[in-house]
ZAKEMAR-512903 format. One record per residue (C-alpha): x, y, z; residue number from 0; chain. Coordinates in steps of 0.25 Angstrom, whole numbers. Last residue first. Layout:
BEGIN
+-------+-------+-------+-----+-------+
:    xx :    yy :    zz :   n : chain :
+-------+-------+-------+-----+-------+
:     X :     Y :     Z : NUM :     A :
...
+-------+-------+-------+-----+-------+
This chain:
BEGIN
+-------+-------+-------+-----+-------+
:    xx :    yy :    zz :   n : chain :
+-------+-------+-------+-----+-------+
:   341 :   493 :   347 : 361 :     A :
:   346 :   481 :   340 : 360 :     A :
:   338 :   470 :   349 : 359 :     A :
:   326 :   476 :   348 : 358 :     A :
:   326 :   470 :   332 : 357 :     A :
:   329 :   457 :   338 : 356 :     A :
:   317 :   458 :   346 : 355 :     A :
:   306 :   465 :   335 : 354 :     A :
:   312 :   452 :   326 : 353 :     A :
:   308 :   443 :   337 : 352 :     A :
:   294 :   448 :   338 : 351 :     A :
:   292 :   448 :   325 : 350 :     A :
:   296 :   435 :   321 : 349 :     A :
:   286 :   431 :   334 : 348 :     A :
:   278 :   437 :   327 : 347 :     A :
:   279 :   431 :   314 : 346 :     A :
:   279 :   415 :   321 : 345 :     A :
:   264 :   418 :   326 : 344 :     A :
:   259 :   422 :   313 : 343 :     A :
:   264 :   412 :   307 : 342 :     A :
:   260 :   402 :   317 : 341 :     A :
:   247 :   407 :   318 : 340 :     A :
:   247 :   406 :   301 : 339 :     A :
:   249 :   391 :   303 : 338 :     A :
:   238 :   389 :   313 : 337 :     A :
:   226 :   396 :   307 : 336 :     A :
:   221 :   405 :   316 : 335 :     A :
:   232 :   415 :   315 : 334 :     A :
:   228 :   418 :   300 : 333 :     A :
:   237 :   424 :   293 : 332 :     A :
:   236 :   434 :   281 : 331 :     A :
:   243 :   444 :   289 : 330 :     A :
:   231 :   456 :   290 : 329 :     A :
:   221 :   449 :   284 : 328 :     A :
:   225 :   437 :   295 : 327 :     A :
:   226 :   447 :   308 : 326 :     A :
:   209 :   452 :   303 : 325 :     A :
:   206 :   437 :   303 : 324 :     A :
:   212 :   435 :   316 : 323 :     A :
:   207 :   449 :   322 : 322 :     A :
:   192 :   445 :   317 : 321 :     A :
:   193 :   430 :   322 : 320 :     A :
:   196 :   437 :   336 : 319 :     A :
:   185 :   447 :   337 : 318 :     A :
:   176 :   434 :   332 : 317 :     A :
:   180 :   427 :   346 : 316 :     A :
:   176 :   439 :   353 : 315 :     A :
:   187 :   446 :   360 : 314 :     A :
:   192 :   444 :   375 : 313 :     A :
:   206 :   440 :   371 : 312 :     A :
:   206 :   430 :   381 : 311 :     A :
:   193 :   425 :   375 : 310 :     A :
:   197 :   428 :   360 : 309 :     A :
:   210 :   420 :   359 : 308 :     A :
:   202 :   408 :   367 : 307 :     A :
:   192 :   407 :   357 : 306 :     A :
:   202 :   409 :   344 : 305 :     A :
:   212 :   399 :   348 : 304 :     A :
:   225 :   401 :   340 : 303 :     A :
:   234 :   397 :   351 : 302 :     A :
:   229 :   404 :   361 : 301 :     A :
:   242 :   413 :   364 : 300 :     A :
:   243 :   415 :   347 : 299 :     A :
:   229 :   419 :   347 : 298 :     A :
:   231 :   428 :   361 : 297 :     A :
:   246 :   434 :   354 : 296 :     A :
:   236 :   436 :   340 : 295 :     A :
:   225 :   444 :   348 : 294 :     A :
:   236 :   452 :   355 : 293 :     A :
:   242 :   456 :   343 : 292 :     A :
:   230 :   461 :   334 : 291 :     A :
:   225 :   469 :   348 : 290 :     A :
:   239 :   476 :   349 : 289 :     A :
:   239 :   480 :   332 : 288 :     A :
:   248 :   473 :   322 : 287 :     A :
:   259 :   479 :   318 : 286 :     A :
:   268 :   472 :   327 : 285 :     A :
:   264 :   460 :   318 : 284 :     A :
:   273 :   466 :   307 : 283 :     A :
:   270 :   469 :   294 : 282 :     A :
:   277 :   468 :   279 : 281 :     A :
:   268 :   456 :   275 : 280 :     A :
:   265 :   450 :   289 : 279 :     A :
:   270 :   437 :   286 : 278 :     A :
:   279 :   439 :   275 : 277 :     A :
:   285 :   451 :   282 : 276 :     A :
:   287 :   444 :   296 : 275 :     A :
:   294 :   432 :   290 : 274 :     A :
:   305 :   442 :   281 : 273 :     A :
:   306 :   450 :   294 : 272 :     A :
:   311 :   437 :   300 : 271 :     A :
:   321 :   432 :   290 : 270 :     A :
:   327 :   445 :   291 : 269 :     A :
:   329 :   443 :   305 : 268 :     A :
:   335 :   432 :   305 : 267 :     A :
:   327 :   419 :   312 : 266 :     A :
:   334 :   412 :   324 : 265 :     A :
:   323 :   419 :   336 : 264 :     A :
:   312 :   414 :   328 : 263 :     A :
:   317 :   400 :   329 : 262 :     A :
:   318 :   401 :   346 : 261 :     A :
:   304 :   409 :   346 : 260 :     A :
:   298 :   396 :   339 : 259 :     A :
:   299 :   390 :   353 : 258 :     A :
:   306 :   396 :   363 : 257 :     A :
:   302 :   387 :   374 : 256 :     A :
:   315 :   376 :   374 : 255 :     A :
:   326 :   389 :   375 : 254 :     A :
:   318 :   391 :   390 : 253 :     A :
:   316 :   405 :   393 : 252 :     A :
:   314 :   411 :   408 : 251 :     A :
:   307 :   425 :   409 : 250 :     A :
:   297 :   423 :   401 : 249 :     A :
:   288 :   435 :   395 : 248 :     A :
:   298 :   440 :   384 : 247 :     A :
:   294 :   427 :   379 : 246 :     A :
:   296 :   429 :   363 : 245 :     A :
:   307 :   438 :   361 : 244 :     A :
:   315 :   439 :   375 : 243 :     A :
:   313 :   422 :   374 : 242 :     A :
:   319 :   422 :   361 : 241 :     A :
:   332 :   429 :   369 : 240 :     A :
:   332 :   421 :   380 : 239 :     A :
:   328 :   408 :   374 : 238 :     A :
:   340 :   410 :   363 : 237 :     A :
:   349 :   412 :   375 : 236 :     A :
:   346 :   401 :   381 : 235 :     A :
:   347 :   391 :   369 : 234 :     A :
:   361 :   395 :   367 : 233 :     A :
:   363 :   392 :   382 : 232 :     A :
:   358 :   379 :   380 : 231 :     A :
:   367 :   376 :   367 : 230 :     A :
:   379 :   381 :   375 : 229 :     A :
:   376 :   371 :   386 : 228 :     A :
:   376 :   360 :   375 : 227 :     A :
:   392 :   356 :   379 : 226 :     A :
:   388 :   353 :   394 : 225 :     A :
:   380 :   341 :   390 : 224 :     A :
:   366 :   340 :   392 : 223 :     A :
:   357 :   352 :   388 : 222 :     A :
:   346 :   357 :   393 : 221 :     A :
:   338 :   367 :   384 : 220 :     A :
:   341 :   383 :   384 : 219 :     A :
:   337 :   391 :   396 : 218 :     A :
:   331 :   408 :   396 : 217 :     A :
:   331 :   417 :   409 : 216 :     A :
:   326 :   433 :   408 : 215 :     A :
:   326 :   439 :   421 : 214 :     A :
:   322 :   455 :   418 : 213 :     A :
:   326 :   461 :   432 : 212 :     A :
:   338 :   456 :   442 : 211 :     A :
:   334 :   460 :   455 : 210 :     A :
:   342 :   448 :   465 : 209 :     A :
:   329 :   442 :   468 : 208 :     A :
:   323 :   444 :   451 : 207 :     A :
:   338 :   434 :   450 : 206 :     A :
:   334 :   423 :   459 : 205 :     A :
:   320 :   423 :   453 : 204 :     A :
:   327 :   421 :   439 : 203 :     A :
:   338 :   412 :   441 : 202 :     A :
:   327 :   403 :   450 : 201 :     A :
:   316 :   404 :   438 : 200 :     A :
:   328 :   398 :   427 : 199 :     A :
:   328 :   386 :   437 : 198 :     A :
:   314 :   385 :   437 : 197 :     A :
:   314 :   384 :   420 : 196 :     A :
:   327 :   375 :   422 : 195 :     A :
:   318 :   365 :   428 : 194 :     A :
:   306 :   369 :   419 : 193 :     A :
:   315 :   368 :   407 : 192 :     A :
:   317 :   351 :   410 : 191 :     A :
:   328 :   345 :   421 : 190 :     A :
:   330 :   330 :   418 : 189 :     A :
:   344 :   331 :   418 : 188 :     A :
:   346 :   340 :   431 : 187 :     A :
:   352 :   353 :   426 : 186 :     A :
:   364 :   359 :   426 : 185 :     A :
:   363 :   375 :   422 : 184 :     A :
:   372 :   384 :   413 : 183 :     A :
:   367 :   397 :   418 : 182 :     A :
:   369 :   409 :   408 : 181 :     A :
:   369 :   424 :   413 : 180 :     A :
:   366 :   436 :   405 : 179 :     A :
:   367 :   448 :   398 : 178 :     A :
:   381 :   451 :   401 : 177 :     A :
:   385 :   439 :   392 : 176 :     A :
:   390 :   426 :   392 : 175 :     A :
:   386 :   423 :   409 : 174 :     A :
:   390 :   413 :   418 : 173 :     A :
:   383 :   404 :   428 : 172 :     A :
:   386 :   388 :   427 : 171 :     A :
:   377 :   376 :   435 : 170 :     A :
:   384 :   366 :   442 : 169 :     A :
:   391 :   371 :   450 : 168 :     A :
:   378 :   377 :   458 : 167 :     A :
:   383 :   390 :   465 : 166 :     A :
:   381 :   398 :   455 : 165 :     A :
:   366 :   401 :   458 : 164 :     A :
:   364 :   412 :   467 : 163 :     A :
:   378 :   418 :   465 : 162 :     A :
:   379 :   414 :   451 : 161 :     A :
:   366 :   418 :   446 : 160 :     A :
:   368 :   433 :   454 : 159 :     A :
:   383 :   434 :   449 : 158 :     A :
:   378 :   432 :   433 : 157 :     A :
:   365 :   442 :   435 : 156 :     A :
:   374 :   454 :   440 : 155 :     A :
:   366 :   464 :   446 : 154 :     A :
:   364 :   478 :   450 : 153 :     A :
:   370 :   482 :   437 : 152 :     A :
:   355 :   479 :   429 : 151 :     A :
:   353 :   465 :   428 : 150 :     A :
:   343 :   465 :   416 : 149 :     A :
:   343 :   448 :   417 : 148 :     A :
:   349 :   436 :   407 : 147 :     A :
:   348 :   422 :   413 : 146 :     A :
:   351 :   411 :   403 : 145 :     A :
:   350 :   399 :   408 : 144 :     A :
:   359 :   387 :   399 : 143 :     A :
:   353 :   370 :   404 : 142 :     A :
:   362 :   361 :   409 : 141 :     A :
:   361 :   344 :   408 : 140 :     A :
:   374 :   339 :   414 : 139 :     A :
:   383 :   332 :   405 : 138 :     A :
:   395 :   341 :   404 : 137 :     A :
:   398 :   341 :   420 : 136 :     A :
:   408 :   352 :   425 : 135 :     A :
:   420 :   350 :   431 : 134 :     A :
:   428 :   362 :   425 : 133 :     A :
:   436 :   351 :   419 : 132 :     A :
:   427 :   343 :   414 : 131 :     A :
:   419 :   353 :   408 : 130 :     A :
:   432 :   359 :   402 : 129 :     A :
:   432 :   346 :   394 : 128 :     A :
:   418 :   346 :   390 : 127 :     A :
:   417 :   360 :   383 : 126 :     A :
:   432 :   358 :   377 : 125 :     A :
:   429 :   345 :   369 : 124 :     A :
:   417 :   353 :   364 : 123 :     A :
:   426 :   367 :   361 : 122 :     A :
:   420 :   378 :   369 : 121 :     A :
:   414 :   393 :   367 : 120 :     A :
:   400 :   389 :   363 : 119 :     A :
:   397 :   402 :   373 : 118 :     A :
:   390 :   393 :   383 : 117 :     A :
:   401 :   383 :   384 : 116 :     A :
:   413 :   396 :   385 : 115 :     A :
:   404 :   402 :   397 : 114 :     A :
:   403 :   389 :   403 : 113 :     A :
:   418 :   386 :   403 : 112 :     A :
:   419 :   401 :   408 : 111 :     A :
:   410 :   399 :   418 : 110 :     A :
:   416 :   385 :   424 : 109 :     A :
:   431 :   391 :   422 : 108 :     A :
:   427 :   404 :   430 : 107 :     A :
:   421 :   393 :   439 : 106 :     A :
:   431 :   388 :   442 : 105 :     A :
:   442 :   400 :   444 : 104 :     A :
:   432 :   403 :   454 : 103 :     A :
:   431 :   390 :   463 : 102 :     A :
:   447 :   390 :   460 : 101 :     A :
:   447 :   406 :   466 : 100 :     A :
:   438 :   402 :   477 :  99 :     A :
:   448 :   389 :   481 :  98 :     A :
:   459 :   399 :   482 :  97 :     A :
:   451 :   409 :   491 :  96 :     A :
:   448 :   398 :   501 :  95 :     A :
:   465 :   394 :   502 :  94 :     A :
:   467 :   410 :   505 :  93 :     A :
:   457 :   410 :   517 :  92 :     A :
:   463 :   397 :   521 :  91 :     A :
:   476 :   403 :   520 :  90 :     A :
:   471 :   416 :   527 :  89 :     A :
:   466 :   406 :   539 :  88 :     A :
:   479 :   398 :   540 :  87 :     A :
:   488 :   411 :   539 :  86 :     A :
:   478 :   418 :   548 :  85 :     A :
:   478 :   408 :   559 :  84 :     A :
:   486 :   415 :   570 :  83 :     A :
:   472 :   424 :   570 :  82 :     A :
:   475 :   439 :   570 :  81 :     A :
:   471 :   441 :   556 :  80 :     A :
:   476 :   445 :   542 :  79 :     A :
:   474 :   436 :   529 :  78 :     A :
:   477 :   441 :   515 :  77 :     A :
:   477 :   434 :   503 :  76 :     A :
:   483 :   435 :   489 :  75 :     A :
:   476 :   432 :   478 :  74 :     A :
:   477 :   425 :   463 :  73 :     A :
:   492 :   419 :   464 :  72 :     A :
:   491 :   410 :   450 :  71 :     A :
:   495 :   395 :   454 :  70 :     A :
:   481 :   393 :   450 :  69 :     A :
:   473 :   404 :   457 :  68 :     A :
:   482 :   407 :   468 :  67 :     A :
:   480 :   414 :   482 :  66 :     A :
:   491 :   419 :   491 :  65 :     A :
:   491 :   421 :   504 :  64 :     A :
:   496 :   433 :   512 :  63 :     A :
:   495 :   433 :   529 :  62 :     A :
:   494 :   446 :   536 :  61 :     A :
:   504 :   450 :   547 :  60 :     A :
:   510 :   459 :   536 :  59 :     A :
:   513 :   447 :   527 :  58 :     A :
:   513 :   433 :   531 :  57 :     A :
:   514 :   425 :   518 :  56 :     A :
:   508 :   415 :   510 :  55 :     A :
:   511 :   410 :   496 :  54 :     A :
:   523 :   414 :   497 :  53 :     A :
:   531 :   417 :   484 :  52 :     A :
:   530 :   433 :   486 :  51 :     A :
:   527 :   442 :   474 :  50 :     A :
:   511 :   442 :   479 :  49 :     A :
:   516 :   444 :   493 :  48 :     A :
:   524 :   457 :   489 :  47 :     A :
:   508 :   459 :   483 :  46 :     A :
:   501 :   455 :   495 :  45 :     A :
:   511 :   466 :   504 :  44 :     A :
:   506 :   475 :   493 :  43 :     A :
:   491 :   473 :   495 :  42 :     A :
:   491 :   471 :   511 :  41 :     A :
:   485 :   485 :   513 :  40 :     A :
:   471 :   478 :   507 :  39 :     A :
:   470 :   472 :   521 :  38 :     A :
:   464 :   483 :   527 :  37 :     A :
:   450 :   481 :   518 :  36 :     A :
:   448 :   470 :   527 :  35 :     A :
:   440 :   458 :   523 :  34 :     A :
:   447 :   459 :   508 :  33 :     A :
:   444 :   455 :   494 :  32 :     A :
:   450 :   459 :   481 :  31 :     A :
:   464 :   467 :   486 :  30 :     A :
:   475 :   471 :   475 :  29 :     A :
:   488 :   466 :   479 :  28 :     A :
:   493 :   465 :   465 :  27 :     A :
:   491 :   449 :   467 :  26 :     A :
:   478 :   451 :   471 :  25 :     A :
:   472 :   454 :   484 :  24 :     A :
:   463 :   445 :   496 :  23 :     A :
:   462 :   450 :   510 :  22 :     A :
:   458 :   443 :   522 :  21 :     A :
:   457 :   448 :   536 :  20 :     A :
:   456 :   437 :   546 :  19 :     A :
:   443 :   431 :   554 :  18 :     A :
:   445 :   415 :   548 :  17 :     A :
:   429 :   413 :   544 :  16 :     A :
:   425 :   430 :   543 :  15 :     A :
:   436 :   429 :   535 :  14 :     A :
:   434 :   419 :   528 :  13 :     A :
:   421 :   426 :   522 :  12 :     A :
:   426 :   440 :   520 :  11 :     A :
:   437 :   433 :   512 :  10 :     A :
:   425 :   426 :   503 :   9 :     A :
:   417 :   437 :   502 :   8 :     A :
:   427 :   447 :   496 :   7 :     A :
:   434 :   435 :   488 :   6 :     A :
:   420 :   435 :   479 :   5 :     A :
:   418 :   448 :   478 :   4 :     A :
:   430 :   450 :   474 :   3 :     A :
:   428 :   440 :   463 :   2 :     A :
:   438 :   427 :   463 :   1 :     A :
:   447 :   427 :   450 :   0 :     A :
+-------+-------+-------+-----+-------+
């Protein structure tokens, strides 16, 4: 079925072309779209229409067409004027709304199709088959974007992507959710992450100019063949989350840049207060004290380098030494010593997972 919105602009537009009246109803005479709000009177003459086995008809100086979608009647169309060429012009009317609802009934197909290959929803055999059907090649290299946004009612992030960026056929916009909107994009086969990285910063900007706050854009790995798309889009919706857990500070996420974050992410729960009380014996880094925290977030950001960590840190070398030793008393590791950083690094970002999922249930 063809929006409102969507016949609205498309009547409006012919008739400015032929210069007649248009008007589309339903089968129950029920109007959609009209250029002259008049011509909803013709509701009960369309439906003696309806029960008629022309497809055209004068009718009340006003000439009825009707409009099927596969043999099913869909619309009826209306066309008045004064020209002698009403009939040739409301059929062409008519023959231009036929080709909107296959355009439509389409790409209903396409999305669906995409919607069932992101949800692991398709057979293999069936996967390749309804590609060829639907025309759609299996062996392009595609990439799964996540765009998820704080829309507010004023906005509708799905409609905004597809009417700035559905227009290549190539590429598929649909959504699993309310939270967000997946883009199933063909790329060139030698396109790397910062090719889809510029790509991701179009969606973005383009979104900020229509007034949609808190842009937050993840990508899984390019993959080959139509039936791995699913495997991309998995991979996307782990950087999107792993990413609100340890980059809150980036915008756009790639799957390939999570690091450790991504086998954090996997572990129980239980497994990981386990962790966190044999390393910190029954404490928490959270208990340590701001000044104890920012000199082990520099350390870390230095990568254990005691010189540097004390310039930008603006203390005396020895000042440092004092806080590391004092940090190893208190938890028996010692962050200048590569295998306890690790350690140490590894528990808080337990930590700081566990605090997120535990977010998560209020």
């Amino acid at each position: 079925m063809i929006s409102n919105q969507v016949l609205q602009s498309t009547i409006e537009g012919l008739k400015n072309i032929a210069r007649i009246e248009l008007c589309v109803l339903d089968v129950e005479g029920k109007a959609y779209a009209f250029t002259n709000q008049e011509m909803e009177k013709y509701s009960a003459q369309a439906v003696e229409f309806v029960r008629s086995s022309a497809d055209s008809q004068e009718i009340a100086g006003c000439q009825f067409f009707k409009i099927y979608d596969e043999q099913q009647l869909e619309y009826i169309l209306v066309a008045q004027g004064t020209t002698e060429d009403v009939y040739t012009l409301g059929k062409m009317v008519a023959f231009q709304i036929q080709n909107l609802l296959v355009a439509y009934k389409e790409r209903f197909d396409k999305d669906n199709f995409i919607k069932n290959l992101l949800l692991d929803n398709l057979l293999l055999v069936d996967i390749f088959s309804r590609a060829k059907k639907l025309h759609i090649q299996s062996d392009k290299s595609r990439v799964a974007i996540i765009i998820e946004a704080n829309t507010g009612k004023e906005n509708n992030v799905l409609e905004l992507m597809r009417t700035h960026f559905g227009s290549n056929n190539k590429d598929f916009i649909t959504a699993v959710d309310e939270n967000s909107v997946i883009v199933v994009k063909e790329l060139d086969d030698n396109a790397t992450n910062e090719d889809i990285d510029k790509v991701c910063a179009t969606y973005k900007n383009q979104l900020s100019k229509e007034s949609v706050r808190d842009i937050r854009v993840a990508y899984g790995t390019i993959v080959r063949e139509i039936k791995e798309v699913s495997r991309s889009y998995k991979e996307a919706k782990m950087a999107l989350d792993v990413g609100k857990i340890f980059f809150d500070d980036r915008d756009v996420m790639a799957y390939s840049e999570l690091g450790i974050g991504r086998l954090i992410y996997q572990l129980p729960i239980p497994l990981c207060k386990l962790f966190i009380k044999e390393i910190f014996d029954g404490k928490s880094p959270d208990d340590f004290d701001e000044e104890t925290l920012t000199t082990i977030t520099k350390f870390f950001e230095n990568s254990l380098n005691v010189s540097e960590t004390s310039r930008q840190l603006f203390i005396h070398r020895n000042t440092l030494v004092y806080r590391l030793d004092k940090l190893q008393k208190t938890t028996g590791l010692d962050l200048r010593v590569f295998e306890d950083a690790i350690t140490f690094k590894i528990a808080l970002m337990v930590v700081k997972y566990m605090n997120y999922m535990e977010s998560l249930e209020y």
